[in-house]
N, CA, C and O atoms as a printed pandas DataFrame, in Angstrom:
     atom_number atom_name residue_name chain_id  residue_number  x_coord  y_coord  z_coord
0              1         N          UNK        A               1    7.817    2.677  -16.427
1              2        CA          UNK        A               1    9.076    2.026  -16.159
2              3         C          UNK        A               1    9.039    1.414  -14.754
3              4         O          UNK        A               1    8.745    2.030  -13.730
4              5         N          UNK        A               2    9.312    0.366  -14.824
5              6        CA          UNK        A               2    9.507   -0.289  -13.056
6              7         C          UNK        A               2   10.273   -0.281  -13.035
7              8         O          UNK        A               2   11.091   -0.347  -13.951
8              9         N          UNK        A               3   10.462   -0.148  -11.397
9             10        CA          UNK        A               3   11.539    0.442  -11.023
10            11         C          UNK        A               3   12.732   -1.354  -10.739
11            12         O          UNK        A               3   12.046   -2.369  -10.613
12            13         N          UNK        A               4   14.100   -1.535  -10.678
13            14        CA          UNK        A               4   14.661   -2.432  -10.241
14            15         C          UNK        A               4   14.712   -3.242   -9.176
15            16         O          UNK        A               4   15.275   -2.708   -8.221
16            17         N          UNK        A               5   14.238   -4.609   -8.934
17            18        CA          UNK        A               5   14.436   -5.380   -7.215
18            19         C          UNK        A               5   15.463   -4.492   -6.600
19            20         O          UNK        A               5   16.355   -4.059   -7.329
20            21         N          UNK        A               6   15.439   -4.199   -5.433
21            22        CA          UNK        A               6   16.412   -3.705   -4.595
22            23         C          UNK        A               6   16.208   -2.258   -4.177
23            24         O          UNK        A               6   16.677   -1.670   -3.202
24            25         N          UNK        A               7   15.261   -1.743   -5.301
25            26        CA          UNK        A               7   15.096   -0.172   -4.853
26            27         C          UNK        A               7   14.058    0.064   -4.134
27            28         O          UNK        A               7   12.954   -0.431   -4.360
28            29         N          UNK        A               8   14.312    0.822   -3.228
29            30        CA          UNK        A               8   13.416    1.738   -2.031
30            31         C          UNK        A               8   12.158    1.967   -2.674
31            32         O          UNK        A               8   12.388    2.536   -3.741
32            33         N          UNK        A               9   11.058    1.800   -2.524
33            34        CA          UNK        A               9    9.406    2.501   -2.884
34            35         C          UNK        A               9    8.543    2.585   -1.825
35            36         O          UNK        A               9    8.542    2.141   -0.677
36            37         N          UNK        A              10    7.838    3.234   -2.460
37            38        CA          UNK        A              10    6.603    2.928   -1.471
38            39         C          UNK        A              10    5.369    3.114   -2.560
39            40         O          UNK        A              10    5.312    3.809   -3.575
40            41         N          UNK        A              11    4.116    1.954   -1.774
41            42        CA          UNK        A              11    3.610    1.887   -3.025
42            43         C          UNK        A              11    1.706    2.418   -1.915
43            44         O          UNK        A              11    1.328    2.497   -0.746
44            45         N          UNK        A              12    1.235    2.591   -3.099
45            46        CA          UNK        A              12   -0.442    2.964   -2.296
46            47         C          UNK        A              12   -1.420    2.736   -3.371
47            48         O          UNK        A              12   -1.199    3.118   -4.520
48            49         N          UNK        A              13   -2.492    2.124   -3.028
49            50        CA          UNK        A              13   -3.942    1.895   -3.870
50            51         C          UNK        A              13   -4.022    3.124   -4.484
51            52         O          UNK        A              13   -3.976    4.155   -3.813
52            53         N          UNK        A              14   -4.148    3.138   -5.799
53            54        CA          UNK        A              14   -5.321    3.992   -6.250
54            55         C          UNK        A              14   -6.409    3.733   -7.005
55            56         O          UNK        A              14   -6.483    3.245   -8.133
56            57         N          UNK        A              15   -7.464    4.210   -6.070
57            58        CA          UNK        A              15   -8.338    3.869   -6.303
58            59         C          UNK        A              15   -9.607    4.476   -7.735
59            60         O          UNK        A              15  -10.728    4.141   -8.115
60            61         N          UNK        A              16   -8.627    5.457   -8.101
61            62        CA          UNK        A              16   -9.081    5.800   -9.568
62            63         C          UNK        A              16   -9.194    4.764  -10.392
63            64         O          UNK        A              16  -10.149    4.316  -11.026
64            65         N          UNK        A              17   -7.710    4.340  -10.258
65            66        CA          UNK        A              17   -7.207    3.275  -11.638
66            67         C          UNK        A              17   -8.328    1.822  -11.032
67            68         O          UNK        A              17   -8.904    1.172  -11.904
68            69         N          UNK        A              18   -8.482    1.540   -9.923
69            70        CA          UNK        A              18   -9.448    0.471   -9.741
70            71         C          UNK        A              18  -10.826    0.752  -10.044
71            72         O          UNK        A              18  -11.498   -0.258   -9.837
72            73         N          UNK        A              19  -11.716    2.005  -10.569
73            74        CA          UNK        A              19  -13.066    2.045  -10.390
74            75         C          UNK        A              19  -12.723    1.983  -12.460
75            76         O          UNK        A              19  -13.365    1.497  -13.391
76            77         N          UNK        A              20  -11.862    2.485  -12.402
77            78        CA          UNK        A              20  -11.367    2.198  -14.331
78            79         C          UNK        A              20  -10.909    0.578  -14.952
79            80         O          UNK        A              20  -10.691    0.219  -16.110
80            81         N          UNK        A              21  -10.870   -0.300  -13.469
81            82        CA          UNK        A              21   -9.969   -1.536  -14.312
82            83         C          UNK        A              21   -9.148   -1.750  -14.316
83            84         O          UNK        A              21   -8.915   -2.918  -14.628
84            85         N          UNK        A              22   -7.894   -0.792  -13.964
85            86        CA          UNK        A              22   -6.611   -0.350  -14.353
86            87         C          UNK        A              22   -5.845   -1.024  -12.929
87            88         O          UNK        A              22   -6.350   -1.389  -11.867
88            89         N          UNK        A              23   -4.067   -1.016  -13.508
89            90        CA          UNK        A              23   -3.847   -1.360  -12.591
90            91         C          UNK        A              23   -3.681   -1.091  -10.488
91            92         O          UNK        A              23   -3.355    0.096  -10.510
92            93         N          UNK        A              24   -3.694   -1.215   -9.984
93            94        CA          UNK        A              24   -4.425   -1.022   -8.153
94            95         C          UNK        A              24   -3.371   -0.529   -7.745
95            96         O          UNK        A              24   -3.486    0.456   -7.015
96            97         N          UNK        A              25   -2.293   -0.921   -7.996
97            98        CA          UNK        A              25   -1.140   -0.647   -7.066
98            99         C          UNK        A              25   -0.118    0.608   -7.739
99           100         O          UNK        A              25    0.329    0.302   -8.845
100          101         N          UNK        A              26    0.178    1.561   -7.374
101          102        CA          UNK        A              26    0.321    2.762   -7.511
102          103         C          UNK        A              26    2.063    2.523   -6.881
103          104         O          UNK        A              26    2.178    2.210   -5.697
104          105         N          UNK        A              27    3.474    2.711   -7.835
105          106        CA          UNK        A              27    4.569    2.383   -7.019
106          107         C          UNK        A              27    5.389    3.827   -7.018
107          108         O          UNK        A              27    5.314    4.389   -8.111
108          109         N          UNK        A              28    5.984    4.381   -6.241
109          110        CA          UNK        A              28    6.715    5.442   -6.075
110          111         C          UNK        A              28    8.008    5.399   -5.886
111          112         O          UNK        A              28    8.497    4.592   -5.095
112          113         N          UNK        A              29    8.790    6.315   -6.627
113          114        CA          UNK        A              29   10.136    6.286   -6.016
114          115         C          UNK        A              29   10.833    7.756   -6.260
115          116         O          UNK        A              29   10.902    8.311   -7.356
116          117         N          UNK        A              30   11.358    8.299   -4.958
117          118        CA          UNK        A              30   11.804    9.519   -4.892
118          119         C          UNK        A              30   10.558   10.535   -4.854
119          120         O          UNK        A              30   10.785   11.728   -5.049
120          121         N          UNK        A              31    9.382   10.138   -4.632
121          122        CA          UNK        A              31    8.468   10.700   -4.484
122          123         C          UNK        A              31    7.156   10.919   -5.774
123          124         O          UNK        A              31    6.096   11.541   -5.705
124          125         N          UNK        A              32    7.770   10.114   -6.920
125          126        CA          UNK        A              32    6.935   10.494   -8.409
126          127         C          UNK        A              32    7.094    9.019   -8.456
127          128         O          UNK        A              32    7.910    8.128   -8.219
128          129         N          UNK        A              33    5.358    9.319   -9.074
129          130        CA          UNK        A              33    4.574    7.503   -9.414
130          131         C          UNK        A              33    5.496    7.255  -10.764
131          132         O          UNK        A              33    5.830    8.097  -11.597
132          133         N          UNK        A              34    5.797    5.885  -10.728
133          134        CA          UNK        A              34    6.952    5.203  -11.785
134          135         C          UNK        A              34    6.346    4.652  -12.441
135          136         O          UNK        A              34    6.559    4.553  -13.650
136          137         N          UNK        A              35    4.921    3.859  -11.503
137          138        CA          UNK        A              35    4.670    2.867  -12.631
138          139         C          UNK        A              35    3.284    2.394  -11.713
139          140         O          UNK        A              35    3.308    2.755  -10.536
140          141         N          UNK        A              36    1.912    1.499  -12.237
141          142        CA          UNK        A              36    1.299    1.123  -12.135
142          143         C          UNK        A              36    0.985    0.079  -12.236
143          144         O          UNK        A              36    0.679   -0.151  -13.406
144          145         N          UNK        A              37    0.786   -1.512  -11.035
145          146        CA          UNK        A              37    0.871   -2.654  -11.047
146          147         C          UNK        A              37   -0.134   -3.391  -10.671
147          148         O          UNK        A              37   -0.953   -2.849   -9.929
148          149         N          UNK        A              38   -0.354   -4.810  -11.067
149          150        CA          UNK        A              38   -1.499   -5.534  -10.370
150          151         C          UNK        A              38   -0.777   -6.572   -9.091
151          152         O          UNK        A              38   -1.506   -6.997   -8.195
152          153         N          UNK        A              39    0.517   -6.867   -9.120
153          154        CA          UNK        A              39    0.960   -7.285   -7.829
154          155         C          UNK        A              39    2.554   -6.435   -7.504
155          156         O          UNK        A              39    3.420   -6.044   -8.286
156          157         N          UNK        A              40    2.479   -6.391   -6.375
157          158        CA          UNK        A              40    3.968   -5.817   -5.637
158          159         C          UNK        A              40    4.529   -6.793   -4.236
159          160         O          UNK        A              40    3.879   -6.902   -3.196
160          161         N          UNK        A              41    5.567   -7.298   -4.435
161          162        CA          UNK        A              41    6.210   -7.727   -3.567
162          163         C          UNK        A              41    7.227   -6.801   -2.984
163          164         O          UNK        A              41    8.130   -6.407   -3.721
164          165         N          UNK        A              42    7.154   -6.230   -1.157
165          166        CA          UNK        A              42    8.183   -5.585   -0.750
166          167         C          UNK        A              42    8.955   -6.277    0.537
167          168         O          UNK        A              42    8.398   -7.029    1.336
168          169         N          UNK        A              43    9.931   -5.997    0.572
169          170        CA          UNK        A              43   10.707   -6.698    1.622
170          171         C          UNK        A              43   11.381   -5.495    2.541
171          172         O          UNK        A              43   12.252   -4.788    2.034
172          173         N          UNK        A              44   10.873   -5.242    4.163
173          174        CA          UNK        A              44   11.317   -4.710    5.145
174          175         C          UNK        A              44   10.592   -3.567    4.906
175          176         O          UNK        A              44   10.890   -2.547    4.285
176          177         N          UNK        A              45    9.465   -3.934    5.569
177          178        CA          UNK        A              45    8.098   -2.756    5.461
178          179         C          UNK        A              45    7.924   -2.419    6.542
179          180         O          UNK        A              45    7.961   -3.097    7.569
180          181         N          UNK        A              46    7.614   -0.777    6.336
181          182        CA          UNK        A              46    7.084   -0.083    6.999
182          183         C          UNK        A              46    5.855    0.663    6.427
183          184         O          UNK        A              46    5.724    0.845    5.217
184          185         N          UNK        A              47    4.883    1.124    7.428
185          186        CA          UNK        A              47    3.522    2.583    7.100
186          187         C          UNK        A              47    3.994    3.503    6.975
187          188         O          UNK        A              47    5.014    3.855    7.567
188          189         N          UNK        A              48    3.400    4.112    6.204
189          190        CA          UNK        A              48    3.843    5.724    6.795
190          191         C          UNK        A              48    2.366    6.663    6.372
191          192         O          UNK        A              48    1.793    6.847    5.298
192          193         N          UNK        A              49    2.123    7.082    7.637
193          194        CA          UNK        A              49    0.624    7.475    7.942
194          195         C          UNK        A              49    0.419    9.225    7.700
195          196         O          UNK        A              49    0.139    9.834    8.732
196          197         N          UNK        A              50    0.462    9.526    7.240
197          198        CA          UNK        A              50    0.226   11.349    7.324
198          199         C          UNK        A              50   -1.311   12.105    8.361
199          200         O          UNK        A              50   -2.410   12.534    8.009
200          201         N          UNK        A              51   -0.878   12.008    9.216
201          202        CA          UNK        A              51   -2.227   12.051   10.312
202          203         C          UNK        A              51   -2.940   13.534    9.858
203          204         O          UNK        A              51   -4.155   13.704    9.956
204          205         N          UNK        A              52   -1.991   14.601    9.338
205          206        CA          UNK        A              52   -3.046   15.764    8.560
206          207         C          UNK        A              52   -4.011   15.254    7.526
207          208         O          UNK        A              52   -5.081   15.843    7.371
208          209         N          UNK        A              53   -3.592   13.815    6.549
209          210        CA          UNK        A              53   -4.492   13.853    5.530
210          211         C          UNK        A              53   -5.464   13.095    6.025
211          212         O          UNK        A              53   -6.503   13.130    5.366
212          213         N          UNK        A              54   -5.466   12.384    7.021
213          214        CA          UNK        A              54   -6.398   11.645    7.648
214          215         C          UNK        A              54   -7.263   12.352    8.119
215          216         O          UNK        A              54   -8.310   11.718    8.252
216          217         N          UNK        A              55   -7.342   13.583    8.505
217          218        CA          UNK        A              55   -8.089   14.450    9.525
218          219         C          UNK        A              55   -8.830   15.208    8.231
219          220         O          UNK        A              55  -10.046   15.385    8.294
220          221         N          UNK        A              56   -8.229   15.564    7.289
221          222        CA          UNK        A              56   -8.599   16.238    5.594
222          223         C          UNK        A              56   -9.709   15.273    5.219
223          224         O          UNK        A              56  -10.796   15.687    4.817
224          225         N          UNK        A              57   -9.445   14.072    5.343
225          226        CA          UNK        A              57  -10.449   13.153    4.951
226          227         C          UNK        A              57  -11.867   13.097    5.505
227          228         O          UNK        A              57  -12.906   13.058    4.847
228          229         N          UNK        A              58  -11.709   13.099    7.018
229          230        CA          UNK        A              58  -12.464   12.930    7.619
230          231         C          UNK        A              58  -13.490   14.747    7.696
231          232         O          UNK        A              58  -14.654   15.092    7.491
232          233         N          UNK        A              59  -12.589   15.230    7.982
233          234        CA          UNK        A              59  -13.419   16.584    7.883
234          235         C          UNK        A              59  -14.141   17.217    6.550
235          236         O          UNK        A              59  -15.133   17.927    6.716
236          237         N          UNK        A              60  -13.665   16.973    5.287
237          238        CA          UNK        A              60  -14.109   16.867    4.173
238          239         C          UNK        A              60  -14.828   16.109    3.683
239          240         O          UNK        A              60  -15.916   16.446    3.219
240          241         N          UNK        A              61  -14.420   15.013    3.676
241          242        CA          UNK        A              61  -15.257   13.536    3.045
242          243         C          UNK        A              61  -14.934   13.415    1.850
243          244         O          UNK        A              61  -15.687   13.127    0.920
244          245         N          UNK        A              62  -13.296   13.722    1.790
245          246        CA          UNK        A              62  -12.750   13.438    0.432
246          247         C          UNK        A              62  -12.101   12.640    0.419
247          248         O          UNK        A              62  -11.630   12.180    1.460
248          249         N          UNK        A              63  -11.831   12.177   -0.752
249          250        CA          UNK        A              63  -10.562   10.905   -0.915
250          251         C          UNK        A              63   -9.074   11.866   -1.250
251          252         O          UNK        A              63   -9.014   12.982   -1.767
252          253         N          UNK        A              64   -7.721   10.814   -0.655
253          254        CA          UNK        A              64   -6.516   11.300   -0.752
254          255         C          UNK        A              64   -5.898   10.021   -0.071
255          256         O          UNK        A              64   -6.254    9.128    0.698
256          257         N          UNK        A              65   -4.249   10.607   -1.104
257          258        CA          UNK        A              65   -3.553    8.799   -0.462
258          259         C          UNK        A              65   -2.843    9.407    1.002
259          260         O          UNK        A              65   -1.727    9.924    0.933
260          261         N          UNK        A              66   -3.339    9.340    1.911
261          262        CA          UNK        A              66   -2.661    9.399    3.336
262          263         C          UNK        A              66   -1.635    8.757    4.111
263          264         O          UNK        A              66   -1.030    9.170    5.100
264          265         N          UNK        A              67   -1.531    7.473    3.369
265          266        CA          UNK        A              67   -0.698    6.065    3.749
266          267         C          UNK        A              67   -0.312    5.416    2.432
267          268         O          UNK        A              67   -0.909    5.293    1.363
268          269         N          UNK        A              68    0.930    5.028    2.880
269          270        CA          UNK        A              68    1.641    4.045    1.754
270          271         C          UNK        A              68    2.392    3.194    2.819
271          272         O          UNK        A              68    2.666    3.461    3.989
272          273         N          UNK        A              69    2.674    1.955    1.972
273          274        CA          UNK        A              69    3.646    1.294    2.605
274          275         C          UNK        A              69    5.336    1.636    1.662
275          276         O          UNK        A              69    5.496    1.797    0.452
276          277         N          UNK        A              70    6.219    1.649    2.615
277          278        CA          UNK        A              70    7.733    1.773    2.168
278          279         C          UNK        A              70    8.107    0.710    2.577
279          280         O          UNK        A              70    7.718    0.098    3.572
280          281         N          UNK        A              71    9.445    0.235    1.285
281          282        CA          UNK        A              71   10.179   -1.133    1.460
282          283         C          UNK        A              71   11.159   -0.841    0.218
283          284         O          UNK        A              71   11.578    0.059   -0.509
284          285         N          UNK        A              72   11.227   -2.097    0.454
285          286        CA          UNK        A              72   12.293   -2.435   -0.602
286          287         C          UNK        A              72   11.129   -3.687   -1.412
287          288         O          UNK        A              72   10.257   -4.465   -1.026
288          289         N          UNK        A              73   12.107   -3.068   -3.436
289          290        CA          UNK        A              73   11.187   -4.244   -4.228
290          291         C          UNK        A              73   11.656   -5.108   -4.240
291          292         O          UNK        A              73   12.880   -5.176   -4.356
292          293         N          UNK        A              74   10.780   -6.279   -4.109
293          294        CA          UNK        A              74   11.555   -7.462   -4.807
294          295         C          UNK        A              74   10.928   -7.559   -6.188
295          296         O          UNK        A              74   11.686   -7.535   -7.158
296          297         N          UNK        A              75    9.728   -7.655   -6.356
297          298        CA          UNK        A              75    8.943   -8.315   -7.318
298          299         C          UNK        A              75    7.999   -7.733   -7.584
299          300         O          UNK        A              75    7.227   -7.543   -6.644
300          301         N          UNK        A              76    7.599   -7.171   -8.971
301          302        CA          UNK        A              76    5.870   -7.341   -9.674
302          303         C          UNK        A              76    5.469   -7.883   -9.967
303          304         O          UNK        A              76    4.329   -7.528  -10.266
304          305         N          UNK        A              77    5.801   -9.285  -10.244
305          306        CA          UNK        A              77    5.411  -10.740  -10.486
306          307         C          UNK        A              77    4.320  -10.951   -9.506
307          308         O          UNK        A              77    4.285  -10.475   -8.371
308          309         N          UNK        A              78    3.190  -11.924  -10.215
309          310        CA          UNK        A              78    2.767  -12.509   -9.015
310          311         C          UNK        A              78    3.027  -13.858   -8.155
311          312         O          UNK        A              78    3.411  -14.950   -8.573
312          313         N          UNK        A              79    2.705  -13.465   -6.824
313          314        CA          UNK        A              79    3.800  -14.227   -6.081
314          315         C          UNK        A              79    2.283  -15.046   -5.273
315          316         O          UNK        A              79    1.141  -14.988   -5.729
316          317         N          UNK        A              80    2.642  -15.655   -4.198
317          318        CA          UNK        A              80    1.767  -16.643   -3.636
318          319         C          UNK        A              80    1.956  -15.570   -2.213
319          320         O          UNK        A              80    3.029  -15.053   -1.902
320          321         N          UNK        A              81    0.741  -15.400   -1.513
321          322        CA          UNK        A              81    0.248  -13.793   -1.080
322          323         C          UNK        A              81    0.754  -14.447    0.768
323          324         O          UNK        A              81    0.687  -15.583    1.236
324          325         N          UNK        A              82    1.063  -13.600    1.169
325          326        CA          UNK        A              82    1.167  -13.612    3.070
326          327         C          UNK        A              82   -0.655  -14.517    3.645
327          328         O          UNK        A              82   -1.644  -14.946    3.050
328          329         N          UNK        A              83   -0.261  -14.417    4.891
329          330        CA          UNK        A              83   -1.269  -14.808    5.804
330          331         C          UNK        A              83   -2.562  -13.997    6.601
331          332         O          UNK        A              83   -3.667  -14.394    6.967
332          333         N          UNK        A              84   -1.820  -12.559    6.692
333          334        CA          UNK        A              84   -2.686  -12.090    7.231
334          335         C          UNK        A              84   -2.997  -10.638    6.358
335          336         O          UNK        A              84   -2.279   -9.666    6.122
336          337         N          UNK        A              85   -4.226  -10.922    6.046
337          338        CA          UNK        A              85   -4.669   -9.665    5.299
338          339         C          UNK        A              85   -4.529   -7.989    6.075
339          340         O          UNK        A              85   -4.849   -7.868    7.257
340          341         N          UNK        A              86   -4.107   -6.971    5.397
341          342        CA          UNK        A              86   -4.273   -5.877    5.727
342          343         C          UNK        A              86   -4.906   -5.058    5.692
343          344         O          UNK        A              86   -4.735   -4.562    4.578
344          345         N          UNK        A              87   -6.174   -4.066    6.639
345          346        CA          UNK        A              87   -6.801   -2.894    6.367
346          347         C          UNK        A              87   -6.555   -2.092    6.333
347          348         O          UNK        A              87   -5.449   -1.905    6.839
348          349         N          UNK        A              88   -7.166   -1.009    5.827
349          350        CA          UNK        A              88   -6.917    0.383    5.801
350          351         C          UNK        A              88   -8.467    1.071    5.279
351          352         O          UNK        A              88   -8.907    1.100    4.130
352          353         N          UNK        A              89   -9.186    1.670    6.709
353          354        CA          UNK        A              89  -10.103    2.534    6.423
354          355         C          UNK        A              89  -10.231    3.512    7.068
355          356         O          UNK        A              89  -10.619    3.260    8.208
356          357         N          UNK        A              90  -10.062    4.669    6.836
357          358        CA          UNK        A              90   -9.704    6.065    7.394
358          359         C          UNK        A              90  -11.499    6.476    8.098
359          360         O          UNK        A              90  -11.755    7.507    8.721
360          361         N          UNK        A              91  -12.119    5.794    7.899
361          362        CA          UNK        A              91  -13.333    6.103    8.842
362          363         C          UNK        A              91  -13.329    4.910   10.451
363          364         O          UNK        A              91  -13.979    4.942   11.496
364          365         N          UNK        A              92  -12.360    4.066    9.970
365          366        CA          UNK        A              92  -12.721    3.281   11.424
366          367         C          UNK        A              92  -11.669    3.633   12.203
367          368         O          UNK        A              92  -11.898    3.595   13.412
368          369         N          UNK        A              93  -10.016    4.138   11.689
369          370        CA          UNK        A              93   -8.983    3.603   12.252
370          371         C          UNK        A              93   -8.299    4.781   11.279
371          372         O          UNK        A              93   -8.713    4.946   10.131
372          373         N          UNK        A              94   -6.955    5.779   11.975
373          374        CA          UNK        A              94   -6.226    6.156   10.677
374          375         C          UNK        A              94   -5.010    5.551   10.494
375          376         O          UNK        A              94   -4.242    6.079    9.690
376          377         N          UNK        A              95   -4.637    4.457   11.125
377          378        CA          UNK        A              95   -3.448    3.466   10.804
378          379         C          UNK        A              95   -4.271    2.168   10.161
379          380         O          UNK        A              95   -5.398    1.732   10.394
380          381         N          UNK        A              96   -2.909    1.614    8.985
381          382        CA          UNK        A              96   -3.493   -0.218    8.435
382          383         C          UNK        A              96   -3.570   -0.615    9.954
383          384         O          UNK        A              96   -2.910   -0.228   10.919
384          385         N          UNK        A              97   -4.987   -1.858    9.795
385          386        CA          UNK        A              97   -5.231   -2.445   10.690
386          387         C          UNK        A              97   -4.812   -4.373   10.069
387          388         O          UNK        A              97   -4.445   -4.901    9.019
388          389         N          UNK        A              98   -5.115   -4.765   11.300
389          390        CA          UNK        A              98   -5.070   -6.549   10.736
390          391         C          UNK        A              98   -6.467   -6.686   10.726
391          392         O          UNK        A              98   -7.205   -5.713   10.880
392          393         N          UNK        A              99   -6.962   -8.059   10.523
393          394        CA          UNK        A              99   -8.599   -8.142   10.855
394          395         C          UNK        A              99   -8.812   -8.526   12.126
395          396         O          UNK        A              99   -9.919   -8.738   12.621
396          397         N          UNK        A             100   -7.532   -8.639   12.787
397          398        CA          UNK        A             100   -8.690   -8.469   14.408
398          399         C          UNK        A             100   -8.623   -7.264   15.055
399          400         O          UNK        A             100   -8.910   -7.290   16.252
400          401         N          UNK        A             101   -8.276   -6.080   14.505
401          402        CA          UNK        A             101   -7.930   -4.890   14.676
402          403         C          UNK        A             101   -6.719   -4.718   15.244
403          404         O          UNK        A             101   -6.411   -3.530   15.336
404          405         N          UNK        A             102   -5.872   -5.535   15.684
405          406        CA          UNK        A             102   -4.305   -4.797   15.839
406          407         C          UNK        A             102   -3.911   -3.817   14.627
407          408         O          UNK        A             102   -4.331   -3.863   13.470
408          409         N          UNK        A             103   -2.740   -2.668   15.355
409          410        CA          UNK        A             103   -2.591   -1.885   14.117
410          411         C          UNK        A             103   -1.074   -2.745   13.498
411          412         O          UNK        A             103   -0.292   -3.395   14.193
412          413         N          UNK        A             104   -0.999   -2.531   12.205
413          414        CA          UNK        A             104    0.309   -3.100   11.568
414          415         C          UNK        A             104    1.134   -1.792   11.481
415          416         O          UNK        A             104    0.868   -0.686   11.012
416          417         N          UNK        A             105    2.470   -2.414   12.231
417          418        CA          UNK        A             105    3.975   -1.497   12.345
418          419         C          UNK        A             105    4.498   -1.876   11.436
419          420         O          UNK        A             105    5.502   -1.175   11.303
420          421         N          UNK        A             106    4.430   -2.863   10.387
421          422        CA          UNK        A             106    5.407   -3.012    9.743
422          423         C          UNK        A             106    5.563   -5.163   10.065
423          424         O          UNK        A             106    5.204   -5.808   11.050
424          425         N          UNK        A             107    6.209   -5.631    8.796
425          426        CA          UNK        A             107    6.769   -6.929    8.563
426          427         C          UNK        A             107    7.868   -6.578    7.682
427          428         O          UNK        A             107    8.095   -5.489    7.155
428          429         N          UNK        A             108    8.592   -7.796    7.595
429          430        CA          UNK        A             108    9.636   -8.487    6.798
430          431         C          UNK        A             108    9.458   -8.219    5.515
431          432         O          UNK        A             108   10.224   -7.703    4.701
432          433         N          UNK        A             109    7.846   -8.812    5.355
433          434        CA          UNK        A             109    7.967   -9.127    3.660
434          435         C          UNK        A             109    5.908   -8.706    4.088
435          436         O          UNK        A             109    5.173   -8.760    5.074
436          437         N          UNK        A             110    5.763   -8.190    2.134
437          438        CA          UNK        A             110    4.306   -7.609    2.387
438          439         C          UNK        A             110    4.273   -8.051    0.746
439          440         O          UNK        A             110    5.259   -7.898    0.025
440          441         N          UNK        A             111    3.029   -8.605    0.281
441          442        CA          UNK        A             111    2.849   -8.544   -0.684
442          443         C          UNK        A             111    1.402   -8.119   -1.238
443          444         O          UNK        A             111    0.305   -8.414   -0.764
444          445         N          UNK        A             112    1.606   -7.587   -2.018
445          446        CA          UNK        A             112    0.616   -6.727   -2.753
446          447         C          UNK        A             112   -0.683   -7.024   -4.241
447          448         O          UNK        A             112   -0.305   -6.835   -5.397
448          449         N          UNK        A             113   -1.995   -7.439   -3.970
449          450        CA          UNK        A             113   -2.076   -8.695   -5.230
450          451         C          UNK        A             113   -3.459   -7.770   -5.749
451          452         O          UNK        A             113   -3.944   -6.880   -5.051
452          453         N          UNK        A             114   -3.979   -8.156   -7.082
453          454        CA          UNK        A             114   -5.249   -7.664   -6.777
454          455         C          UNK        A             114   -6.165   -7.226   -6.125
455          456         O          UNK        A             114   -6.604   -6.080   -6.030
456          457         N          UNK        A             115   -6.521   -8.347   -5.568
457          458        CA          UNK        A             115   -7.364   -7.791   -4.173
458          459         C          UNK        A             115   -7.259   -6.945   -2.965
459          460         O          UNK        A             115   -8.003   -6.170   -2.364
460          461         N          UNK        A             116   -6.022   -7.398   -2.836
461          462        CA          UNK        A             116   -5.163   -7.062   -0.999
462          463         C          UNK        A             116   -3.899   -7.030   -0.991
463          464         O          UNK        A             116   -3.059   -7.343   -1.835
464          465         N          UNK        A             117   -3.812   -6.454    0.466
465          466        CA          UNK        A             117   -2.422   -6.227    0.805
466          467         C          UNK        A             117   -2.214   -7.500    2.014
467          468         O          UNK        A             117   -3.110   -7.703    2.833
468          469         N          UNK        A             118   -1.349   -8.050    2.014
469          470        CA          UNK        A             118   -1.050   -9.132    3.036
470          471         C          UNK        A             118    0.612   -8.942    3.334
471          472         O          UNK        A             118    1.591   -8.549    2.700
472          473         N          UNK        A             119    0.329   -9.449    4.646
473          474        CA          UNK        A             119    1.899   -9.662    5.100
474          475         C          UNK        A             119    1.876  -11.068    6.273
475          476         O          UNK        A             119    0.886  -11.635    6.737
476          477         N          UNK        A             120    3.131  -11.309    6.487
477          478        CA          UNK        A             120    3.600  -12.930    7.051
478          479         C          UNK        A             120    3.842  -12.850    7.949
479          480         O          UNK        A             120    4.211  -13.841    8.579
């Protein structure tokens, strides 16, 4: 079930459903996955970083979702994608990075596509 434009989520890669094909984008609300997408449009984004699972990661060498972005939905449609692509690799950095390595606090609007995460 997707959830309605206007409601609060936060959404995170999983990367199960990508080594299967399946859809990438993983959407949450109230804390339980709703639904599984190939694009997400959110409006008034923020990170939210869990610095214990980052440290779990690194000391283990396991995978876990540590970071999501929170917003508001607009859209699972696909939409025509932001400007600046977003990273996220828990071995270089444990916050999303941009590609010239600034860390991302957050934009307006973030959209979410196959490939990547971008924001404007």
């Amino acid at each position: 079930m997707t959830p309605k434009p206007g409601t609060v989520v936060t959404v995170h890669m999983n990367l199960n459903n990508v080594k299967q094909g399946k859809p990438r984008w993983s959407i949450k609300v109230s804390g339980k996955v709703v639904c599984n997408v190939d694009h997400v449009v959110l409006r008034d984004c923020k990170p939210l970083v869990a610095p214990g699972g980052h440290r779990r990661i690194l000391s283990k060498g396991h995978r876990e979702v540590y970071a999501r972005i929170k917003g508001t939905l607009v859209s699972t449609g696909q939409r025509d994608t932001g400007q600046r692509e977003i990273h996220l690799n828990p071995h270089r950095c444990r916050d999303f990075t941009m590609a010239d390595g600034t860390v991302y606090k957050g934009s307006a609007m973030a959209f979410f596509n196959t490939d990547s995460f971008f924001t404007i």
